[in-house]
C-alpha positions in Angstrom: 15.6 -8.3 8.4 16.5 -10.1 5.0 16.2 -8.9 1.4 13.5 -12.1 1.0 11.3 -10.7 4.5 11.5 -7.2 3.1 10.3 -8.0 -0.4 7.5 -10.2 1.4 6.4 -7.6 3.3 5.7 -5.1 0.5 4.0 -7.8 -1.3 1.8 -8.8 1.9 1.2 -5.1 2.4 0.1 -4.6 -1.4 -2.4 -7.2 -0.9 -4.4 -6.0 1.9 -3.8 -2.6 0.8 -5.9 -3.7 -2.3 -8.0 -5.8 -0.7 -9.0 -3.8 2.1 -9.7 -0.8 -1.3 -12.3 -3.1 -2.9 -13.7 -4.1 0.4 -14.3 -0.4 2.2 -14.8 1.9 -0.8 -18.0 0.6 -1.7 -18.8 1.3 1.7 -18.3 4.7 1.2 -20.0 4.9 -2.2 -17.0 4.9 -4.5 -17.1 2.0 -7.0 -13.8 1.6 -8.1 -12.5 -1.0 -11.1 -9.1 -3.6 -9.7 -7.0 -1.3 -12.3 -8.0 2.2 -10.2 -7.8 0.0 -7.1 -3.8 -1.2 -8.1 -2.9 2.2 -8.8 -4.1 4.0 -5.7 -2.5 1.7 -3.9 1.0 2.6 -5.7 0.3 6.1 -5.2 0.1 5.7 -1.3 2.8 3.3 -1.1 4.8 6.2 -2.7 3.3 8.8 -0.6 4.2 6.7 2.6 7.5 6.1 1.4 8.8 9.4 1.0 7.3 10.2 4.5 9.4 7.7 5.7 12.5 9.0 4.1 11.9 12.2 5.4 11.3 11.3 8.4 14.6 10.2 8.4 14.2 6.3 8.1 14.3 4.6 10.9 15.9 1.4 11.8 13.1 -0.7 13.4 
């Protein structure tokens, strides 16, 4: 996979990470502002990141 389909997968990702936030947590009762929303989502990417390292990253 290329640098340029990499990076534009994280962004893609990002995006409906966020989206899918503002979408579902009201949902659930929690009312959330696009700041909160942008962080959380950084927070998981980094959680799902280092599981990924540790799992020993894969080559797809």
């Amino acid at each position: 996979m290329s640098l340029l389909e990499s990076v534009a997968n994280v962004i893609v990702g990002y995006g409906v990470a966020v989206v899918t936030q503002i979408l579902i947590f009201p949902v659930f009762g929690l009312h959330t502002t696009l700041a909160q929303n942008l962080k959380m989502v950084v927070v998981l990417m980094a959680a799902s990141f280092q599981d990924w390292v540790a799992a020993g990253s894969p080559a797809s």
